[in-house]
C-alpha positions as CSV (number, residue, x, y, z in Angstrom):
1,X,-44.5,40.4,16.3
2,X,-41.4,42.2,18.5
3,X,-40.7,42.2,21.8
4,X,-38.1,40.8,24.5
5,X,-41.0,39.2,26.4
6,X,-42.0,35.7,24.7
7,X,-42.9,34.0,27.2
8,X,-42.9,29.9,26.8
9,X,-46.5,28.8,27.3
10,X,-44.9,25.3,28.7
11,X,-43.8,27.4,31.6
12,X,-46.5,29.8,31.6
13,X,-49.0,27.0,32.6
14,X,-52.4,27.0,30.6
15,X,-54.2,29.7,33.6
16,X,-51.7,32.0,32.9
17,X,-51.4,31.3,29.3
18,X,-54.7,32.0,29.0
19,X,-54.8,35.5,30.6
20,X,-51.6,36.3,28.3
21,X,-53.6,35.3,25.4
22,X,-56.5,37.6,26.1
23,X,-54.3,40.8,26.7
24,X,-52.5,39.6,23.6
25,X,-56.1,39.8,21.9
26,X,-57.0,42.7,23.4
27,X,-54.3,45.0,22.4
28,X,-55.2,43.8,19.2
29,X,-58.6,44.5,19.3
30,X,-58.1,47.6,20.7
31,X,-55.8,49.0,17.8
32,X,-58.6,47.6,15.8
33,X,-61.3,49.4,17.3
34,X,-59.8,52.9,17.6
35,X,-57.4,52.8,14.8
36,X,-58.8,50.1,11.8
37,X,-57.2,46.9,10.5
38,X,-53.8,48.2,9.5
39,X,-52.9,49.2,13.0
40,X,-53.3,45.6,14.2
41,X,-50.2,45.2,12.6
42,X,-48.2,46.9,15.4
43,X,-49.2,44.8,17.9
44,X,-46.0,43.7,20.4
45,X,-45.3,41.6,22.7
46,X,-44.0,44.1,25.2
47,X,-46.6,46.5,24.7
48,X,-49.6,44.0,26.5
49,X,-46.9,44.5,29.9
50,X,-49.3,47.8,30.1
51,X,-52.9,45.8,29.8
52,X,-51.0,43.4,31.9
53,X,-49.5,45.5,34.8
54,X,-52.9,47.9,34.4
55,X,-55.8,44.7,34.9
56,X,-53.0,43.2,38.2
57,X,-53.6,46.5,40.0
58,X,-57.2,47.3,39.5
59,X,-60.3,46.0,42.1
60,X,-62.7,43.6,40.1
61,X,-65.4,45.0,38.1
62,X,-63.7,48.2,37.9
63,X,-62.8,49.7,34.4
64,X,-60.5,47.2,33.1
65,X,-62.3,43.8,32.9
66,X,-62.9,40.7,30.0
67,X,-65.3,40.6,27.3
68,X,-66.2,38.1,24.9
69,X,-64.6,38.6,21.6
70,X,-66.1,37.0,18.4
71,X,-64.5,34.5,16.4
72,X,-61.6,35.5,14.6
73,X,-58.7,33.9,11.7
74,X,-56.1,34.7,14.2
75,X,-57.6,32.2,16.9
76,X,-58.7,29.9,14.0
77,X,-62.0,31.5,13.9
78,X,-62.6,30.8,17.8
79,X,-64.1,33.2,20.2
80,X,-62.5,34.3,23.1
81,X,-61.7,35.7,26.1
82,X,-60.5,38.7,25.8
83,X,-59.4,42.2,27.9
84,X,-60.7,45.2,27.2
85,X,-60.9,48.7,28.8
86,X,-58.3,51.5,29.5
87,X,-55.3,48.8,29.9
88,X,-55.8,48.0,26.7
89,X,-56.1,51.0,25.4
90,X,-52.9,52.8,26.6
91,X,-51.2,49.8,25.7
92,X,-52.3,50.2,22.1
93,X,-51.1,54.2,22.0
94,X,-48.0,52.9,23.4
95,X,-47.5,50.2,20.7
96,X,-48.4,52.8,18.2
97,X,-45.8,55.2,19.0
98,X,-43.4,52.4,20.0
99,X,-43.8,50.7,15.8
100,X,-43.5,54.3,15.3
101,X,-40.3,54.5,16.7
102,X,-39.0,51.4,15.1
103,X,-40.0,52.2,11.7
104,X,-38.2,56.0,12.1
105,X,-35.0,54.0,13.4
106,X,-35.1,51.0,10.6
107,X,-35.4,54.4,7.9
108,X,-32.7,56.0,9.5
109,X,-30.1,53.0,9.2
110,X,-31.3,52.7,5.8
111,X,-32.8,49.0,6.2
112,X,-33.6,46.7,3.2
113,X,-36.3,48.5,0.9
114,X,-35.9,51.9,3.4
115,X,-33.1,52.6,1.9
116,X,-34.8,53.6,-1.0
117,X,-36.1,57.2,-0.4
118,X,-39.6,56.6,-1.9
119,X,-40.0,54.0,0.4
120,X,-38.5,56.3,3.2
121,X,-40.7,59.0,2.6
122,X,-44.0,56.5,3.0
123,X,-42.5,55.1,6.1
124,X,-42.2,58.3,7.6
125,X,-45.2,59.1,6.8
126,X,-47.0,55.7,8.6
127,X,-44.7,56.7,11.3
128,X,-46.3,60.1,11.7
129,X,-49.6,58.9,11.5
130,X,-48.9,56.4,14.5
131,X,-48.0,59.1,16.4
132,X,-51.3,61.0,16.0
133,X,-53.0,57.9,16.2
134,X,-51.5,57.0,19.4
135,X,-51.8,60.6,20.7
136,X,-55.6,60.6,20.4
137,X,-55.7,57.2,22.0
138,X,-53.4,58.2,25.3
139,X,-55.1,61.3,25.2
140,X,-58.5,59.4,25.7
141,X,-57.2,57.4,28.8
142,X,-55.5,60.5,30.9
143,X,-51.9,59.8,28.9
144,X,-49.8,62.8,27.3
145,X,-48.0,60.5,24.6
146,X,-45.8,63.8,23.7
147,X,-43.2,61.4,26.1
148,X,-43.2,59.5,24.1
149,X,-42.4,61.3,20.8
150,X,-40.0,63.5,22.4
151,X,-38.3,60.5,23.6
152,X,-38.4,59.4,19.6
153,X,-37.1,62.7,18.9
154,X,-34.5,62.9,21.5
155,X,-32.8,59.6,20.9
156,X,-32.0,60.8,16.9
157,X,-29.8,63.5,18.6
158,X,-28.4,61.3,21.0
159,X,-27.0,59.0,19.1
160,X,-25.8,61.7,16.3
161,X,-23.6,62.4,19.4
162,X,-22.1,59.4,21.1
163,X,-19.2,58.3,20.4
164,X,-16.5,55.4,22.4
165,X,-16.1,56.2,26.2
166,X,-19.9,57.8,26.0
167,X,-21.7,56.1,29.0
168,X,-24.1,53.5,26.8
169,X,-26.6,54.7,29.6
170,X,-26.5,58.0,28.1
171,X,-27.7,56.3,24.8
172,X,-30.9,54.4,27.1
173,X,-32.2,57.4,28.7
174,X,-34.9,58.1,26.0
175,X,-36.1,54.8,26.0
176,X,-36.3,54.3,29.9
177,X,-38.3,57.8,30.2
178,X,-40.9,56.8,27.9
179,X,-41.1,53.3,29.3
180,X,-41.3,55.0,32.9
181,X,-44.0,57.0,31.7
182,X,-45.9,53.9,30.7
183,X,-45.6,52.0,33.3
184,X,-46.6,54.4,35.9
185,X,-49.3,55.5,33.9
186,X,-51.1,52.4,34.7
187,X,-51.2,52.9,38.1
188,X,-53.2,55.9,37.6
189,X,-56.4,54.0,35.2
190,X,-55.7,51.4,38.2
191,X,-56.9,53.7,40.6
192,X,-53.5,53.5,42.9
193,X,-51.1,56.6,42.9
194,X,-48.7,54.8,45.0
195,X,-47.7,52.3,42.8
196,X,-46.8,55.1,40.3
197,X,-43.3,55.4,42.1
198,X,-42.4,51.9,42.5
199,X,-43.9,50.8,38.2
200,X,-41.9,54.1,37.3
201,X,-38.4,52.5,38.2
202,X,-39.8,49.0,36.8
203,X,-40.2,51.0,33.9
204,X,-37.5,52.8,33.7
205,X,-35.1,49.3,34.1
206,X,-37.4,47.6,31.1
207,X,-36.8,50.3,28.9
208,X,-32.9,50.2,29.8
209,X,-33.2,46.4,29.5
210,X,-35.3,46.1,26.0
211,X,-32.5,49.2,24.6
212,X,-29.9,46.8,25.8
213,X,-31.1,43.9,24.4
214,X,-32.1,44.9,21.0
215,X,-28.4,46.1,20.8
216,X,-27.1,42.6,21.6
217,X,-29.4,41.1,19.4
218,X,-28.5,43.4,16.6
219,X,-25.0,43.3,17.0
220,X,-23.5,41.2,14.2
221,X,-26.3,42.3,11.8
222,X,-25.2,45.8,12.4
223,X,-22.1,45.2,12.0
224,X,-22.3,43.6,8.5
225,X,-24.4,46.2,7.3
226,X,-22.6,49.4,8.5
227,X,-25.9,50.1,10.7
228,X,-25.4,52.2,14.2
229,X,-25.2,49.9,17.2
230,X,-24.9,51.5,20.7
231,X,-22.7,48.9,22.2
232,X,-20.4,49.6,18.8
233,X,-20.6,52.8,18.7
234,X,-19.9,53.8,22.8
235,X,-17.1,51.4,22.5
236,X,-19.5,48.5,25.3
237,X,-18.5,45.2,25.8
238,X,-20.6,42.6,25.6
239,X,-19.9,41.8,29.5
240,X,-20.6,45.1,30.5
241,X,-24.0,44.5,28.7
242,X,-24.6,41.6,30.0
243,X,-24.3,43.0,33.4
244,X,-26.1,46.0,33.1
245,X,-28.6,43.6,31.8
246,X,-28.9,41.5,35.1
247,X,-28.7,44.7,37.3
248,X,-31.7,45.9,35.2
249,X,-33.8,42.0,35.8
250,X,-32.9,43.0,39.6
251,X,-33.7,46.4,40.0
252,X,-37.5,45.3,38.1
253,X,-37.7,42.6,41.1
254,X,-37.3,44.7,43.5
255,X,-39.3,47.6,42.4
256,X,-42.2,45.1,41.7
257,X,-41.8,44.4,45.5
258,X,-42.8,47.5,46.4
259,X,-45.9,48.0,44.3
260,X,-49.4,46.7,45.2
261,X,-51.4,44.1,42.9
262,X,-54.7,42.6,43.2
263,X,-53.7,39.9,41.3
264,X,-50.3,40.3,40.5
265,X,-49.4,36.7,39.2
266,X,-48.7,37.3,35.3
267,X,-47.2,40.4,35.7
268,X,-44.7,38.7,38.0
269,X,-44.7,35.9,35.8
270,X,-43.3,38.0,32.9
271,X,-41.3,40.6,34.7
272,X,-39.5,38.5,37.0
273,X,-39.2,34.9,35.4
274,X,-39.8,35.6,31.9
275,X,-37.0,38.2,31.4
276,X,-33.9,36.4,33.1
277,X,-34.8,34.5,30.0
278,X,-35.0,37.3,27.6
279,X,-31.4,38.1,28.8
280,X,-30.2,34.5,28.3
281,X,-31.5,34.5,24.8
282,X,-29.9,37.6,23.6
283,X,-26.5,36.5,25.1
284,X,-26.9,33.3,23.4
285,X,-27.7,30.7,26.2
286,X,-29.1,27.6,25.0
287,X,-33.0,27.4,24.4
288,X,-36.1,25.4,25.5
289,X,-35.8,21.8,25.3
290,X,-39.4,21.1,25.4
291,X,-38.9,20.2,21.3
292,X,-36.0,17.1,22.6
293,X,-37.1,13.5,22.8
294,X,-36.8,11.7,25.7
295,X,-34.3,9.6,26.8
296,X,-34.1,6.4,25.3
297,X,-32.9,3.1,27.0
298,X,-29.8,1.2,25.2
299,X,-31.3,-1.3,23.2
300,X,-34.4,0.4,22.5
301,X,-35.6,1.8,19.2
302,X,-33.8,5.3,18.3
303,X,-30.8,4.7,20.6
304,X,-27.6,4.2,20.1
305,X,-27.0,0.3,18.9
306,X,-30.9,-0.1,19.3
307,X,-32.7,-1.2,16.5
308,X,-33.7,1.4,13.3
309,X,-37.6,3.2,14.4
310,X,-39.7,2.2,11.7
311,X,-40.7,5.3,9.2
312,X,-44.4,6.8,10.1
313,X,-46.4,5.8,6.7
314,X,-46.0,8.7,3.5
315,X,-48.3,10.5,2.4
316,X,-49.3,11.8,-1.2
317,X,-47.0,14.9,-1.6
318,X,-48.8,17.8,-3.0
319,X,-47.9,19.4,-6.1
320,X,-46.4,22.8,-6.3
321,X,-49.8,24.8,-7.5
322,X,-51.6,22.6,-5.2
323,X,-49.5,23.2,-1.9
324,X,-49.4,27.0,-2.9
325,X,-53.7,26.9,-3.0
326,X,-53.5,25.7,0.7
327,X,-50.8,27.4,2.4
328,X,-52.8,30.7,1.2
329,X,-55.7,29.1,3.1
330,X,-53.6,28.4,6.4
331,X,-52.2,31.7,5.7
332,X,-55.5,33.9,5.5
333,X,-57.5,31.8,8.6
334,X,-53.8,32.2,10.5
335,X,-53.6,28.4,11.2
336,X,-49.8,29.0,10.2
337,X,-49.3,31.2,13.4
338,X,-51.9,29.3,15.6
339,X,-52.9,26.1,14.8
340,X,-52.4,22.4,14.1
341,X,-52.4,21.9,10.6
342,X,-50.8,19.4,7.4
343,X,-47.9,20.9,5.6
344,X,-49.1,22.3,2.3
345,X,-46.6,19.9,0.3
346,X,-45.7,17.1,3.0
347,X,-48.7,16.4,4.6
348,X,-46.6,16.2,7.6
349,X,-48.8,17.3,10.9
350,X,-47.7,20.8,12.2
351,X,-47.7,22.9,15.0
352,X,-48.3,26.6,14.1
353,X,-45.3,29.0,15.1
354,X,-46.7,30.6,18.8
355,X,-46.6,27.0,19.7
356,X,-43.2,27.0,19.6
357,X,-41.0,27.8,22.8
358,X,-37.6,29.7,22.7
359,X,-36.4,29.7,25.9
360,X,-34.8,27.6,28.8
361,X,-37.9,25.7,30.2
362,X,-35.5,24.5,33.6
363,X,-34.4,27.8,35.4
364,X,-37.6,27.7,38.1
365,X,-39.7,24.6,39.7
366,X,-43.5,24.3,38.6
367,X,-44.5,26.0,41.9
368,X,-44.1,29.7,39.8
369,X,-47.0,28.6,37.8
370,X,-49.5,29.6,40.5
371,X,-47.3,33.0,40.8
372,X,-48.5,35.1,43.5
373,X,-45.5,35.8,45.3
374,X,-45.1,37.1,48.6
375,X,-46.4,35.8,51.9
376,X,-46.7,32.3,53.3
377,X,-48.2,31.1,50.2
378,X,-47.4,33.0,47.6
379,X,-45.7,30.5,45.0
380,X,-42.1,31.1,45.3
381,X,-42.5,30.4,49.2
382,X,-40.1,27.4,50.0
383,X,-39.8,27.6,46.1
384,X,-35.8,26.4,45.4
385,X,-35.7,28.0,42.2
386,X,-33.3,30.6,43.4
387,X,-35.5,33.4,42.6
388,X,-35.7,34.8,46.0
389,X,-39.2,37.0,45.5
């Protein structure tokens, strides 16, 4: 899973972690259905934004909607909740040609096993298929995917060409063109051409933003293994990142303003609380602190000078063979990723990994959670997180 959006489900709230959930399965469903198994694999967290943004705008029972999806490994063989429709279909042409992209650029800086041309050459080749595959898909909901590609296409060039004192906008431009493209797309299956404008420039900003980011992110990697980084290579500091980074979080509030949504309150959720987060992450802030134990009284058990906690009771330790045989159960029903399970070898009771939270849990009050902003009681009225929405 990639993507600058992870949004912490202690925030989210469990209504809103819900609806994230089933355009999570969706989009998955929907590579599924169009595209077979192997194209799950692409799945992103970014690329649901389009279900997301396409289900806020749309009138109830209107092409976008929920169905019931059957059990599946990936929710520990629960059924579901799930969205379905044109959203999630244009958000799985755009995942497509967005792995697409990522596989072309990971060949291209030679990473790991891709720098072995055999295993280039197949790459390229799953790349190339994406691309049809996502072609046909857009194609099917009104979208021209070709955008995309030449977006794909153009950034090789662009980068071939930058060089220190080249504007590291310059280097952003094909990514916030095919975000644009995207975003205002949904507007259209939404049945509301004037939002087109308004999701354009969100677009536009989260493409500049996700570009910016993965730059960050990549930074000290890049530089270890010789790989092209934009901020490197155009000679950008990490404080001029870090504010174009904030000027892109505003600019997406304030487009967002100007669009209209039905129901509006995840998409604001993740575009305008979720990525101040993203940002902090990337630069390094501090994460959640949901994991933390609470505070502990002098004198009591765990704190300092307080008497020793006694040690929760063992339990039989697996053998090697034996822990192997079960983590490949967890592993195949996805209980690893999901669910609560024992640790193969410990024992130990574990969360599965999309329970855990990476991000600042403090930076807005509860009263986001019903997220509906704007008017008298939308939930950032008289809200004192500083958000000013």
């Amino acid at each position: 899973m990639f993507g600058i959006v992870r949004p912490c489900r202690h925030r989210l709230g469990e209504k809103l972690t819900a609806q994230w959930t089933a355009h999570l399965c969706g989009l998955c469903l929907a590579l599924r259905g169009d595209h077979g198994q192997l194209a799950r694999i692409v799945t992103n967290y970014d690329g649901l934004l389009i279900s997301v943004l396409t289900e806020a705008q749309a009138d109830p029972g209107g092409s976008t909607g929920r169905r019931t999806a059957g059990p599946c490994p990936l929710r520990g063989m629960r059924t579901a909740s799930v969205a379905h429709g044109e959203g999630a279909r244009l958000a799985a042409a755009v995942s497509l040609v967005l792995a697409s992209a990522k596989v072309r650029d990971h060949v291209a800086d030679g990473d790991g096993l891709l720098a072995r041309r055999p295993v280039a050459l197949a790459a390229r080749r799953v790349a190339a298929g994406w691309d049809r595959a996502g072609a046909r898909t857009g194609s099917d909901v009104g979208f021209d995917t070709a955008v995309l590609v030449d977006a794909v296409d153009r950034q090789t060039g662009i980068e071939s060409l930058a060089g220190s004192g080249t504007p590291i906008l310059t280097v952003t431009e094909p990514t916030e063109t095919a975000t644009a493209a995207a975003f205002a797309h949904t507007a259209v299956l939404a049945g509301r051409p004037r939002n087109a404008a308004p999701l354009a420039e969100a677009g536009r900003l989260f493409g500049r933003l996700a570009h910016l980011l993965d730059a960050v992110e990549d930074r000290e990697a890049d530089a270890a293994s010789g790989a092209w980084n934009p901020l490197a290579a155009t000679g950008t500091s990490l404080d001029e990142a870090r504010r174009l980074a904030d000027d892109a979080v505003h600019g997406i509030r304030l487009a967002l303003r100007e669009a209209e949504f039905t129901d509006g309150g995840l998409a604001h959720r993740l575009l305008v609380h979720e990525l101040p987060n993203s940002v902090r992450r990337a630069f390094g802030t501090p994460s959640c602190a949901h994991g933390s134990h609470p505070y502990a009284p002098p004198g009591a058990p765990g704190a300092p000078g307080g008497p020793t906690p006694p040690e929760p009771p063992r339990r039989d330790r697996r053998g090697l063979l034996a822990g192997c045989a079960v983590w490949l159960g967890l592993a195949c029903t996805c209980q690893l990723c999901c669910g609560t399970y024992e640790d193969p070898w410990t024992r130990e009771r574990k969360e599965g990994c999309l329970h855990n939270c990476d991000c600042d849990c403090c930076d807005c009050c509860e009263c986001c959670n019903c997220c509906n902003c704007g008017g008298e009681d939308g939930c950032c009225s008289g809200c004192d997180c500083g958000c000013d929405c």
